[in-house]
C-alpha angles and dihedrals in degrees: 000000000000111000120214113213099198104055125121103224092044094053092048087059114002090176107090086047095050097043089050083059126090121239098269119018136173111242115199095196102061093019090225128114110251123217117197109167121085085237091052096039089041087056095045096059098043103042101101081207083073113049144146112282117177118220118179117247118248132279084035092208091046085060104024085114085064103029093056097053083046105047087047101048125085101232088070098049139068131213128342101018094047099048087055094053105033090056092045086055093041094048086060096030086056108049094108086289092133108035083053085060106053092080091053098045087055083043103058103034083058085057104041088047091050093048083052104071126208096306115044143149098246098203098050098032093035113012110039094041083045104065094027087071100039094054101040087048082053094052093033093249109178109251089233086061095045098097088061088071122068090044078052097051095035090057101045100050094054087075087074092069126108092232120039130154127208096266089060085040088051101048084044097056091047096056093047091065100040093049084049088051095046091046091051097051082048112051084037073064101054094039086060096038116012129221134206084248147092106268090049090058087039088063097041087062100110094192086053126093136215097254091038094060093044089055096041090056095047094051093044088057105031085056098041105050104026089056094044097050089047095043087049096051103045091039087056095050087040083059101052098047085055096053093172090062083050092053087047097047093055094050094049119041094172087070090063097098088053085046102053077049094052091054088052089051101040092050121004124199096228130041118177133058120178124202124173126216113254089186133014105284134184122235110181107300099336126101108222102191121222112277085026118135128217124185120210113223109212099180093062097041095053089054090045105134091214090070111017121057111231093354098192090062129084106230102184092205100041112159133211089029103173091162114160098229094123086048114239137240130036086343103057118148115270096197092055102113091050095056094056091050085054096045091047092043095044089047097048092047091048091050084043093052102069135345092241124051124178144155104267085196146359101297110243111243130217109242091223125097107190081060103033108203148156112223093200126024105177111205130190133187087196114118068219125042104220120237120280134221114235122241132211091280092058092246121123110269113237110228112232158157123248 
């Protein structure tokens, strides 16, 4: 069968189409090789023949605002370029950066649950201030610039869809200059006058350069808090819609770390991860010319039945859980161990703010696949949701706090 990647339906669930496709299958539209089983993604992430290598977008001056942030990052280079930078970013990522912030993240998601009320829009009161918080204490973002993130980030990020039209391309390029703008007048900060944060020991990298630390933050950021927001958001929803894994959960807190796993298998918040092939390579029984590219699908390989019981349910204490929603190999997700602080904190705090939790309203749904996303997930701690106004797309408006 042919995906479109662009249809609505298939963006709302993606699961029965991707479960209908082999493991490795030729797709005209985008002339790459889809895989779409955990063995064959798996494969496809590990195997050093298929990597990422980075081409600039054409016209190169049109999109030298995003080629630049992608050429000089490590998620878009192989060996040795990436290990360089990857280790130079490791070596500053890991100096106790993330275990100081566990306190504060718990922290935070009590008080801005608290702020909410008994009827909220979890992604715009909780998630979003949540991880804006988490990421820019992390950088050493100036609370008074916090705001300039998340339409950063949001905008950016859109550029990875199949589908985009100017206009994205357009906001996207110009975030790209103005958070590069911002990064450089920033860093120029801590090299006068160092923090105890990311971006100060950034700076203080000799190896690294000026346009390598700037898309090393942004990606950083642009990683870490769009997939957390969105993890966040569609684990929560996956949870209510499965109340007896509510009901267990809150029996059971020591299952809140399988938990936070389970939300990143069930529906992960990205889907798709591209390598192209540097040599000729086998995959089963398939030939991927040099200079080939294959997309893992990892949708379709955490909900693969040959590795995962009853893969369309949410089991919030499945184990083992290898899915493969932080990627694996050489490209594993760095900020891995802070987006599961923020999924178990986020989650705790959400069972701790009221004895009943339910979906005031149909969640809003982001109309992307690559980033899958709800834009509104309206949450109530009422036995009785109250009534909703209607908006100019006819949905039911989530109240909140901005």
């Amino acid at each position: 069968m042919e995906i479109d990647f662009s249809d609505p339906e298939f963006i709302r669930d993606p699961y029965p189409a991707l479960r209908q496709l082999p493991a490795l299958s030729w797709h005209e539209g985008t002339g790459r090789w889809l895989a779409a089983r955990h063995a064959t993604a798996d494969a496809v992430l590990r195997d050093r023949k298929l990597g990422r290598l980075w081409r600039d977008r054409e016209p190169a001056d049109v999109y030298e605002p995003f080629n630049l942030l992608h050429r000089n990052q490590m998620m878009e280079n192989e060996p040795p370029v990436h290990t360089r930078l990857r280790s130079l970013v490791a070596s500053a990522f890991g100096r106790g950066h993330v275990a100081r912030l566990r306190p504060a993240v718990a922290t935070t998601a009590a008080e801005l649950l608290n702020a909410a009320g008994d009827e909220f829009d979890l992604l715009a009161d909780v998630a979003e201030p949540l991880a804006v918080t988490v990421i820019a204490e992390l950088l050493g973002v100036p609370e008074a610039d916090r705001h300039r993130l998340r339409p950063w980030s949001a905008a950016i990020v859109r550029m990875y869809e199949v589908e985009r039209n100017p206009e994205v391309e357009s906001a996207a390029l110009t975030a790209c200059q103005e958070f590069a703008d911002y990064l450089r007048h920033l860093a120029a900060k801590r090299d006068a006058a160092p923090h105890d944060d990311l971006i100060s020991h950034l700076v203080a990298v000799p190896d690294l350069t000026g346009d390598e630390l700037v898309a090393s933050a942004i990606l950083l950021l642009n990683a870490g808090h769009e997939a957390s927001v969105n993890a966040f958001g569609g684990g929560v929803v996956a949870l209510l819609r499965h109340p007896d894994q509510l009901a267990r959960l809150r029996a059971d807190r020591t299952l809140l770390p399988a938990a936070a796993e389970e939300m990143i298998r069930y529906d992960p918040p990205l889907h798709m991860f591209i390598r192209t092939a540097a040599a000729e390579v086998r995959l089963g029984d398939v030939t991927i010319p040099a200079g080939g590219e294959v997309a893992a699908l990892l949708g379709g390989a955490n909900r693969d039945p040959a590795v995962f019981a009853d893969p369309d349910r949410f089991d919030a204490g499945r184990t083992p859980n290898p899915h493969l929603g932080f990627g694996t190999g050489l490209h594993f997700c760095l900020g891995a161990p802070l987006a599961r602080i923020e999924l178990q904190a986020g989650l705790s705090a959400l069972l701790d703010h009221a004895p009943e939790l339910a979906l005031a309203a149909e969640p809003i749904q982001r109309p992307t696949f690559v980033l899958r996303a709800y834009t509104a997930v309206p949450i109530t701690t009422r036995s009785t949701p109250t009534a909703r106004s209607s908006g100019p797309d006819g949905r039911e408006q989530p109240r909140h706090r901005r």
